[in-house]
N, C-alpha and C positions, 0 to 999 in steps of 0.2 A: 504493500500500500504506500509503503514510506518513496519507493522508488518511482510508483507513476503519479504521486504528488513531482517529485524533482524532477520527471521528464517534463509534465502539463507549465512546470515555471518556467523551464529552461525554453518548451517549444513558442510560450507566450512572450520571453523575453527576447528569443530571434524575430518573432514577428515584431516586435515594438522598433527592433533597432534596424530594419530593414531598410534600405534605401527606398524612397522613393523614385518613380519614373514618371518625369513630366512630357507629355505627345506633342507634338503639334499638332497645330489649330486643322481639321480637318475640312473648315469653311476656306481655308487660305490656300490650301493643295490648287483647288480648280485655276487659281492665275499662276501657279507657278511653275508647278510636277506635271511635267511631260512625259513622264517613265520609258515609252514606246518611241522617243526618237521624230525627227522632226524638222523640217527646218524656216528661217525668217531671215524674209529678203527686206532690207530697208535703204530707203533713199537718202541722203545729206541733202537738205530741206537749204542749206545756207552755200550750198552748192551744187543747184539740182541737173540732174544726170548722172553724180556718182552714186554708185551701186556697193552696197556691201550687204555679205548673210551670214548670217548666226546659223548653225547647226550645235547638235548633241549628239556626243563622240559614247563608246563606250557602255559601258555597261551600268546604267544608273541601279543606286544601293539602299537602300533601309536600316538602316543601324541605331544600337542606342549606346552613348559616350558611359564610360562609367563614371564616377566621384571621384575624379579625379584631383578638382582643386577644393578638395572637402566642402563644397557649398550647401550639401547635404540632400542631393539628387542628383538621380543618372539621368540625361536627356536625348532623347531621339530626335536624329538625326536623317532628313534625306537627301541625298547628295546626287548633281550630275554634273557631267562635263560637256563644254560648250566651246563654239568658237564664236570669236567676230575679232573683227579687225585684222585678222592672222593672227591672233592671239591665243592660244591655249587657256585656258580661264574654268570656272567651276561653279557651281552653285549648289550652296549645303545652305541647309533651313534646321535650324537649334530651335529645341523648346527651350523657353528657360521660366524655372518659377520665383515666386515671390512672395510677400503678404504672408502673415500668422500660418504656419502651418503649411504655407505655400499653395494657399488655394485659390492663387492668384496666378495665370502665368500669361506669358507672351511669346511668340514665335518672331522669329527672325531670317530671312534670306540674305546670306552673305555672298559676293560676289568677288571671287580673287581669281590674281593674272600675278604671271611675274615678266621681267620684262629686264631690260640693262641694268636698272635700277636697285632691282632685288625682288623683293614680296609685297605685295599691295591685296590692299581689299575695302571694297565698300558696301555697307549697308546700303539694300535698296528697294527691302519691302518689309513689314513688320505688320503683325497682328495681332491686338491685345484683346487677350480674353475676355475682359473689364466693362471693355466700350468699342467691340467692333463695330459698330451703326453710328457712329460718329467722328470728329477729328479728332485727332489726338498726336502725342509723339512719344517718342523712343530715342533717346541719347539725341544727336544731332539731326535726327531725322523727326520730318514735323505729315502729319496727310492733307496736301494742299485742300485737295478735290477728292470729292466722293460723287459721281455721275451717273443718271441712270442710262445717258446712252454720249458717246463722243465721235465725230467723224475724222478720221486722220486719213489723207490722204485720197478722200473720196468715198470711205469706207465707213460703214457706221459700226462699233463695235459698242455692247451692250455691258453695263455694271459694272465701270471703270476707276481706278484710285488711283489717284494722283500724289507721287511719295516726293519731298524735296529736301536736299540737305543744307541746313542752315550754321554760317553761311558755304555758299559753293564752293569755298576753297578749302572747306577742312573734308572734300572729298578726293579719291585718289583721280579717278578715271571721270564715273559717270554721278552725278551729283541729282541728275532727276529721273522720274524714270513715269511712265503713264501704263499702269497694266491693266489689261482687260479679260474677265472671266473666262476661261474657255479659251483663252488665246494668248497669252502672256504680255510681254513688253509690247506697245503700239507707240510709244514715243520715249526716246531717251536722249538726253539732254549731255553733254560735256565737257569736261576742266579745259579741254581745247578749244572751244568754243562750238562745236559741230551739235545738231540737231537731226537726227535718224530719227525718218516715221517706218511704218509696217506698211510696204506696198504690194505683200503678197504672202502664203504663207502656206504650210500643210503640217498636221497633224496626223501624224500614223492611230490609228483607233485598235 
């Protein structure tokens, strides 16, 4: 008796001490996760006729980080690999929690490239649990626009968020970015000055 009293504490006190695992926002996937591959042709709007496209390389992944900077949860992670510019580049989306107990969280798309320079990366979509239906911000990142529909380039793309980093120069590359449900980036904005709309596009199903 004495013994499955000390197992029933011991099995209670693994479960107390267990990490938690914070997800992302499953509302935020639809403008981001492409999983299936894909690509987007866009136009430089401030010098029109040039042509540049983003595709997704690779084998995009699922994962959850462990605790590893003791913050006191493991977070899930989905990750793909992209090009544009001729640049090798990535897009991973962190959950991260907060608030008492962390019954608060927020999701993040991180966008890194590396380049002569070394390693860069820019925030350039975020979705808090809190107050998705409204504006809001996250570190240097603010949500300009929230749209129920936007025409870029001729196109009208439907349930659009408008992300901006304030100000543009604490960005590495792209500092704005306009995403649209179902479709992802439709305007992105840059530290160079250049402005890429979506002038055509496909999604593998």
């Amino acid at each position: 008796m004495i013994n499955l009293l000390l197992l029933s504490l011991l099995w209670l006190g693994c479960r107390r001490d267990k990490t938690p695992t914070i997800y992302v926002h499953k509302e935020m996937l639809p403008y981001c996760w492409f999983p299936n591959g894909g690509y987007w042709v866009y136009e430089d709007v401030t010098t029109p006729g040039v042509m540049d496209s983003t595709y997704s390389y690779g084998v995009p992944s699922i994962s959850v980080i462990p605790d590893d900077y003791r913050e006191g949860f493991a977070s899930e992670k989905y990750r793909c690999g992209i090009f544009f510019q001729g640049r090798q580049a990535g897009h991973t989306i962190f959950a991260y929690g907060y608030g008492s107990e962390l019954q608060f969280s927020f999701s993040v798309l991180k966008e890194a490239f590396t380049d002569s320079n070394g390693y860069h990366e820019d925030d350039v979509f975020f979705w808090d649990s809190t107050n998705p239906d409204s504006l809001g911000s996250s570190g240097n990142m603010l949500v300009a626009l929230r749209l129920d529909s936007i025409v870029v380039s001729g196109m009208v793309y439907h349930d659009a968020i408008q992300f901006t980093t304030i100000p543009p120069q604490a960005a590495n590359r792209t500092f704005e970015t306009v995403w649209a449900r179902g479709v992802g980036i439709v305007r992105r904005s840059m530290t160079d000055g250049t402005i890429w709309e979506l002038v055509r596009y496909h999604i593998n199903q």
